[in-house]
C-alpha positions in Angstrom: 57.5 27.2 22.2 57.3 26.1 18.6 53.1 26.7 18.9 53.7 30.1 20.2 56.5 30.5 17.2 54.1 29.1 14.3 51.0 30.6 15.6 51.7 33.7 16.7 49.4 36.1 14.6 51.4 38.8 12.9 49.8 41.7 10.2 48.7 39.9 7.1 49.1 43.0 5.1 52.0 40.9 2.8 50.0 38.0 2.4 47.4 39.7 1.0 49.3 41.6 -1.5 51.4 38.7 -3.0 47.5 36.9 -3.6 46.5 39.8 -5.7 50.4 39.8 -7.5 50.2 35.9 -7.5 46.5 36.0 -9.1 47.2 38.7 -11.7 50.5 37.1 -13.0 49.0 33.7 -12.8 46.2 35.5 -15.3 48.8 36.8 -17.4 50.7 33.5 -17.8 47.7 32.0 -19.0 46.4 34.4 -21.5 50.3 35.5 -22.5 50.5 31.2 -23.2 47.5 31.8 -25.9 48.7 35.0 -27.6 52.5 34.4 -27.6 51.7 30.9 -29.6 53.1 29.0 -26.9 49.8 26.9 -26.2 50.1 26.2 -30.4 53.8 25.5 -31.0 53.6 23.4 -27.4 50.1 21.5 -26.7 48.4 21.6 -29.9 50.6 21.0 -33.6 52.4 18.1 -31.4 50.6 14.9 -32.7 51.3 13.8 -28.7 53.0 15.2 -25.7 56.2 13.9 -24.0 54.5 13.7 -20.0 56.2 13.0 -17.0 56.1 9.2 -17.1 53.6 7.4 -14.8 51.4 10.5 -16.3 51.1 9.9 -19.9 47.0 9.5 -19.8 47.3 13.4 -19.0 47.5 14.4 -23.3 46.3 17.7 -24.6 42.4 18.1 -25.5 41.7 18.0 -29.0 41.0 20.4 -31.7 40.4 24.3 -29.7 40.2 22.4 -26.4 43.9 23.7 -25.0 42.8 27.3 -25.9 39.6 27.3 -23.9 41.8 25.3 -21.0 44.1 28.1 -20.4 41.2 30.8 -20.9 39.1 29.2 -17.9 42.4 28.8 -15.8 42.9 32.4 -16.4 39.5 33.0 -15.3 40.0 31.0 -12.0 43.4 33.3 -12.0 41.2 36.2 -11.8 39.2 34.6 -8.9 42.4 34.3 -6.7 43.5 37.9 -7.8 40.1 39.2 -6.4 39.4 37.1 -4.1 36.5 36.0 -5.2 35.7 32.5 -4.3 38.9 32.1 -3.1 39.1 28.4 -1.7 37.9 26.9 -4.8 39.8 29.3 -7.7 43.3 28.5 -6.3 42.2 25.0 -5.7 40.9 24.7 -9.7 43.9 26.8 -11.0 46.0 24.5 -8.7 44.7 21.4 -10.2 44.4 22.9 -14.4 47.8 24.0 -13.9 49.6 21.1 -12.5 47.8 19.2 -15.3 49.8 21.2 -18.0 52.7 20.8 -16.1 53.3 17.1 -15.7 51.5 16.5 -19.3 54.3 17.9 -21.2 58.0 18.0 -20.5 59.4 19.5 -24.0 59.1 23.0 -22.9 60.3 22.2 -19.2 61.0 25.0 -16.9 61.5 25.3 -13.4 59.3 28.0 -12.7 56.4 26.2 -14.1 57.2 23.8 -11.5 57.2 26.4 -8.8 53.9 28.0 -9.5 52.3 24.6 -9.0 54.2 24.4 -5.7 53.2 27.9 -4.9 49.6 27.2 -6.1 49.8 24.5 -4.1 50.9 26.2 -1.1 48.3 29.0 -1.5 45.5 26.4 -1.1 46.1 26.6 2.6 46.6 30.2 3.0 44.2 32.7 4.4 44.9 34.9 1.7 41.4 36.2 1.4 40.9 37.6 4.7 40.9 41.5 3.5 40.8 43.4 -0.2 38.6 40.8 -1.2 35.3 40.3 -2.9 34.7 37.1 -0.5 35.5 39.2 2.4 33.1 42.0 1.6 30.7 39.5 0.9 31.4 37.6 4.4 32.5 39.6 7.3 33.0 36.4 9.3 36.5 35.7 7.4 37.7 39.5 7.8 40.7 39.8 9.5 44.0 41.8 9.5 45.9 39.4 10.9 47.1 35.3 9.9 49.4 32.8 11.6 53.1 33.4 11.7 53.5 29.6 9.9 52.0 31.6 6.6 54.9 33.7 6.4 57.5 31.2 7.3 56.2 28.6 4.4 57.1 31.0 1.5 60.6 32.1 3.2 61.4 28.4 3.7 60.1 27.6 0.7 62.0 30.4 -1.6 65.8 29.4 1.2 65.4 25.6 -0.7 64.6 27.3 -4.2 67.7 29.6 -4.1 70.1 27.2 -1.9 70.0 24.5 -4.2 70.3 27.3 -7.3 73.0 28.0 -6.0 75.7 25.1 -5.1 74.3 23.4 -8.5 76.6 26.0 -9.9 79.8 24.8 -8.1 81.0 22.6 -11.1 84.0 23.2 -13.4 81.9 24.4 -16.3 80.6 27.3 -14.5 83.3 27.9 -12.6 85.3 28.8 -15.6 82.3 30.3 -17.4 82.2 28.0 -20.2 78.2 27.4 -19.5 78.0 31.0 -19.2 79.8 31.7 -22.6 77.7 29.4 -24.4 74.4 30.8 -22.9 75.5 34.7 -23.8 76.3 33.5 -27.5 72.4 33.1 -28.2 72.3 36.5 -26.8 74.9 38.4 -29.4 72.1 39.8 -31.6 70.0 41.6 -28.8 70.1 45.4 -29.2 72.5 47.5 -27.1 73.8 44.8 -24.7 74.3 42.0 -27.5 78.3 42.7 -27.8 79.0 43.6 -23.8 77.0 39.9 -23.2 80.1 38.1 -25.1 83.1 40.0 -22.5 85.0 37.5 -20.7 84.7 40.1 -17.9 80.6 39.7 -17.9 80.3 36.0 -17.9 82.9 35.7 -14.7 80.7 38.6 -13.4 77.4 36.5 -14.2 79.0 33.0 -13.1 80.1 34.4 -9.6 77.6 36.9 -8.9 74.9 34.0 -10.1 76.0 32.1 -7.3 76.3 34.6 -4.2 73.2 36.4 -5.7 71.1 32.9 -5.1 73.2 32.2 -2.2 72.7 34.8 -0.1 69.8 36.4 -1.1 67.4 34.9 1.0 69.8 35.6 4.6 70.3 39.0 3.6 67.0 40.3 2.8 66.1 38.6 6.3 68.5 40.6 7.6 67.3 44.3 8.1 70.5 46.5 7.7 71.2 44.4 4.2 67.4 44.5 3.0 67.2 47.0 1.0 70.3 46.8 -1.0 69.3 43.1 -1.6 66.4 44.2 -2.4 67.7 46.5 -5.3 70.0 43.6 -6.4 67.0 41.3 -6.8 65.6 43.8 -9.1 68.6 44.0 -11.5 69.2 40.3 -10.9 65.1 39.8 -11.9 64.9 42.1 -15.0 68.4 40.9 -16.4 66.6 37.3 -16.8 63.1 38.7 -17.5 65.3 40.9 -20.3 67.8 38.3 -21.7 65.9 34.7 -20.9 62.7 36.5 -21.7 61.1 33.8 -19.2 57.5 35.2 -19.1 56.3 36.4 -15.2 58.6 34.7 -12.9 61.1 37.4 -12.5 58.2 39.6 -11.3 57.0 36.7 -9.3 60.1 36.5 -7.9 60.7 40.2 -6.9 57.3 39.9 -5.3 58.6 37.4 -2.2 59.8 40.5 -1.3 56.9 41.6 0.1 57.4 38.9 3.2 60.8 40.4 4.2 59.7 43.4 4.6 57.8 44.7 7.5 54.4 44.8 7.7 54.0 48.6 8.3 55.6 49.6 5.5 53.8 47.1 3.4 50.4 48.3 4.5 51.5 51.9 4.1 52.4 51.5 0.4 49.5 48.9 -0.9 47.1 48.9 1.5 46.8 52.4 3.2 43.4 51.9 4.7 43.5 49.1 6.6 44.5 48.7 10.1 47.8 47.6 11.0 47.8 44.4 13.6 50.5 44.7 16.2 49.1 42.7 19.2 50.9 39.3 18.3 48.6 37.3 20.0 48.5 33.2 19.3 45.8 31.2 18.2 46.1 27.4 18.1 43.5 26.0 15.6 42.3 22.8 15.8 44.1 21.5 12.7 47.4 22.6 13.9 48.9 18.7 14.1 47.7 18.1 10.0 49.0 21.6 9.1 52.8 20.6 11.0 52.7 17.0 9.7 51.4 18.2 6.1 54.1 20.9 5.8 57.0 19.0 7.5 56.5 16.2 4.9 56.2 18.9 2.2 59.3 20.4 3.0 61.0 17.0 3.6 60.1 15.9 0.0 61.7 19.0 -0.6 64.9 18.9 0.7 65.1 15.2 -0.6 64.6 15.6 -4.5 67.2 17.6 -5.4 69.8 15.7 -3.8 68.4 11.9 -5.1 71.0 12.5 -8.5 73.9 12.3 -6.2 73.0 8.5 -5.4 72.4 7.7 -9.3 75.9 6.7 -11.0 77.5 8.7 -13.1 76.8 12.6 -13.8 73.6 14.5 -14.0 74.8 17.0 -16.3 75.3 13.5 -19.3 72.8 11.3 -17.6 70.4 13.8 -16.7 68.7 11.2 -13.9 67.7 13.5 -11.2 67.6 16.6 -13.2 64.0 17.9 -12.7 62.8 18.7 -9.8 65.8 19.8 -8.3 66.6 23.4 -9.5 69.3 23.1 -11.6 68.0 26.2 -13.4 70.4 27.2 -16.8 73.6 25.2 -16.0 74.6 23.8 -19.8 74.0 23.5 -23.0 73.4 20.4 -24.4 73.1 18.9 -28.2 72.9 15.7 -29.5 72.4 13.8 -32.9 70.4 11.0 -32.9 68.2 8.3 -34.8 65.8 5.7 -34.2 66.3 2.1 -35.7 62.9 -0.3 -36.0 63.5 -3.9 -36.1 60.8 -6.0 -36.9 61.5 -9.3 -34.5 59.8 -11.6 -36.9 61.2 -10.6 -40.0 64.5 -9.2 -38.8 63.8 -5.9 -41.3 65.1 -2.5 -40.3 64.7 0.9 -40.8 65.3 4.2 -39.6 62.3 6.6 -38.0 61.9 9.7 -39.9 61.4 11.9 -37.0 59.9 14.4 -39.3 56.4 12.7 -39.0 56.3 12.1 -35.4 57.9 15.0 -33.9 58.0 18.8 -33.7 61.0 20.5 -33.6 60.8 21.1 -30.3 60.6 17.5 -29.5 63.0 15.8 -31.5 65.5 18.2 -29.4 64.3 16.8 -26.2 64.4 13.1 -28.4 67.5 13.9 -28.9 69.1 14.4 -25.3 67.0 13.3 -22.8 66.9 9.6 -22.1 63.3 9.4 -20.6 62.2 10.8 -24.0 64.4 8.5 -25.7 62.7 6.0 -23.6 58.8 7.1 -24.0 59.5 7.7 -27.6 60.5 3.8 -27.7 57.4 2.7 -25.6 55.4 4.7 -27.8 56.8 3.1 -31.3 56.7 -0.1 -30.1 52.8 0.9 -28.7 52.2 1.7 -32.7 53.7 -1.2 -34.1 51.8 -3.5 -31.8 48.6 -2.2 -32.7 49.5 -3.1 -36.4 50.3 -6.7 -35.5 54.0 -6.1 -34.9 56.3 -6.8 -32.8 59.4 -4.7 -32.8 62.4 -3.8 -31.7 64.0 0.2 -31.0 67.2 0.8 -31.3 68.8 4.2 -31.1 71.8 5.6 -32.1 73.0 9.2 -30.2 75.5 11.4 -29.8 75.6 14.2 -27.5 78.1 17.3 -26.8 77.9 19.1 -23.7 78.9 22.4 -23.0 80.7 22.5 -26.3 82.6 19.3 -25.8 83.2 16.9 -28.9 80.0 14.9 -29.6 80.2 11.0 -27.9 78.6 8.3 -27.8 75.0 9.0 -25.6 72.8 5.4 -25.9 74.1 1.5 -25.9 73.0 1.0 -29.7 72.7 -2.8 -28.7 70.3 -2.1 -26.7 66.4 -2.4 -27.3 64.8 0.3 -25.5 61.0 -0.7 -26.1 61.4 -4.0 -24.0 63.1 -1.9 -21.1 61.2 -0.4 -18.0 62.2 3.2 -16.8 64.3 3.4 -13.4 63.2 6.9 -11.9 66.1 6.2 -8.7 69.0 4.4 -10.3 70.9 4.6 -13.0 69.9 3.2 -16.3 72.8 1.8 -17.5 71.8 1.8 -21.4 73.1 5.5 -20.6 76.6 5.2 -21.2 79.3 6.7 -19.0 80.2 10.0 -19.5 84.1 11.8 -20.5 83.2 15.4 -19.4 87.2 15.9 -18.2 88.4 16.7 -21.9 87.0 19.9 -23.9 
């Protein structure tokens, strides 16, 4: 039964469209990343990246390097699109991209965390069976039709995405739009919809619609009488972010899932109006099938896992932020903080305090500022410095940190010397002091 389910060849007409989307935008992501300044203000004034930790061997390339990075993963963006060469372009974009990814985190975004899932997932996919240049070149890999399982991945996929999106947003702060507030004041000098972005009336209209939007959007576009109007929604949903979040492609990726709701016919009839629609279902049991179940039921385990590891670390993720990443809690607060950096030279027992000026970007010392695992790599990496000089030091930091507009308190033990600590990624480091997020 579930063989016949997963197997069962449907019209590929969908899958074929979203490679060309997916290539394209992937090309324009990495092109927009070298004309917007992005790659500049991000990879290349910083004197050193804040990576994921476990990952910091992965540091920009020197000099230009960074620049001629992103042009050849464009490039390889180009192959997908065109399918030219398929296998090994989205393996090579898979690979450059998930490289940038885990070698920075001061510019962290969720979306750049799905695209190297999706990448990812794309490695697998016949995606280059038709409108390709492999295809012309190879009849052998022509077909019209691909495993059910193909579709099913991106649908599950996009359910955990949105799911989670969602009931992240059930806490007070939302609820009462106070996260929503503060988001919409950045927004007050945008032309036209500046003022109506500050109403009461919008930000309980974008704190409750948020969360039925990203709760129900995936049911009811798999439902056929609701489709369509879910379908419109996703497209004032998509170019309300893409407008006021101005977050690059992903609202355009996003709208283009749609093309595996809706039925193949009417797929192939708008994109692909020459090619032969596949109706006989019939099922086709390769001989990898056990890998591909095992491979993706692990996947999607690993999935469901990560975004609910914060609720077995102490305290809150919205102070700690232990279990934020990975786990689609996408624009839920905003978050300052004061802090400084103490040196203590063991020996000698002098102090002083970092100027943050000659390590940091500004961009960085925000994340230094707030996030505890930068606090903690920052640490590491003065106390790396130091040692290299013959000295053995001590870091001390002193931080304070408002959340949602709350009155600054007291962030890091300043007792505490982080460079002699180790990082605990699954429980709570308790140099985090607790949190008093009742009182606004």
């Amino acid at each position: 039964m579930v063989n016949n389910w997963l197997f069962k060849h449907i019209d590929n007409s969908a899958l074929v469209v979203f490679r060309i989307v997916f290539g394209l935008l992937c090309f324009l992501e990495s092109v927009g990343a070298i004309f917007t300044g992005w790659i500049t203000k991000t990879l290349v004034e910083p004197k050193f990246t804040f990576s994921f930790i476990g990952f910091e061997w992965l540091q920009p390339l020197p000099g230009n390097g960074m620049y001629f990075y992103y042009g050849i993963m464009g490039i390889f963006a180009l192959g997908v699109m065109l399918g030219y060469k398929y296998r090994f372009s989205i393996i090579a974009f898979t690979f450059m991209w998930s490289a940038t990814y885990l070698m920075q985190k001061s510019s962290y975004n969720n979306h750049y965390y799905l695209l190297m899932l999706l990448s990812s997932i794309m490695v697998f996919m016949p995606a280059n069976a038709y409108a390709s240049i492999d295809a012309n070149q190879n009849s052998s890999i022509k077909s019209f039709s691909m495993p059910q399982w193909c579709k099913l991945v991106f649908i599950l996929q996009l359910l955990i995405v949105y799911t989670y999106a969602s009931v992240a947003k059930f806490y007070p702060d939302w609820l009462d739009t106070t996260a929503v507030e503060l988001l919409m004041r950045g927004k007050k000098n945008f032309v036209l919809v500046g003022e109506l972005l500050q109403q009461k009336t919008v930000h309980y209209f974008l704190a409750y619609g948020g969360i039925l939007f990203d709760g129900l959007i995936i049911p009811l576009l798999l439902f056929k009488p609701t489709r369509k109007y879910m379908f419109f929604a996703s497209i004032f949903f998509h170019l309300f972010n893409a407008v006021v979040f101005q977050i690059g492609i992903f609202p355009f990726l996003s709208l283009a899932f749609s093309l595996f709701f809706f039925e193949a016919e009417t797929v192939r009839n708008i994109f692909l109006k020459k090619k032969p629609l596949y109706v006989q279902g019939a099922v086709f049991l390769p001989k990898r099938k056990t890998f591909l179940i095992g491979l993706f039921s692990v996947y999607f385990l690993i999935q469901v896992a990560l975004p609910l590891r914060h609720h077995f670390i102490e305290d809150n993720v919205l102070w700690t932020e232990e279990g934020h990443r990975l786990s689609w809690r996408m624009m839920l607060r905003v978050k300052h903080g004061s802090t400084s950096y103490v040196v203590e030279n063991k020996k000698t027992g002098k102090r002083f305090v970092v100027k943050l000026n000659d390590y940091l970007t500004v961009k960085q010392k925000r994340s230094a500022s707030t996030k505890p695992d930068v606090m903690w790599q920052f640490a590491q990496r003065l106390k790396e410095e130091y040692r290299e000089k013959g000295e053995d030091i001590a870091v001390y930091v002193n931080s304070k940190v408002s959340i949602n507009g709350r009155k600054y308190q007291l962030f890091i033990d300043p007792k505490v010397d982080l460079a002699s600590l180790g990082w605990s990624a699954f429980k709570h480091n308790d140099w985090i002091l607790t949190s008093n997020l009742q009182a606004k």
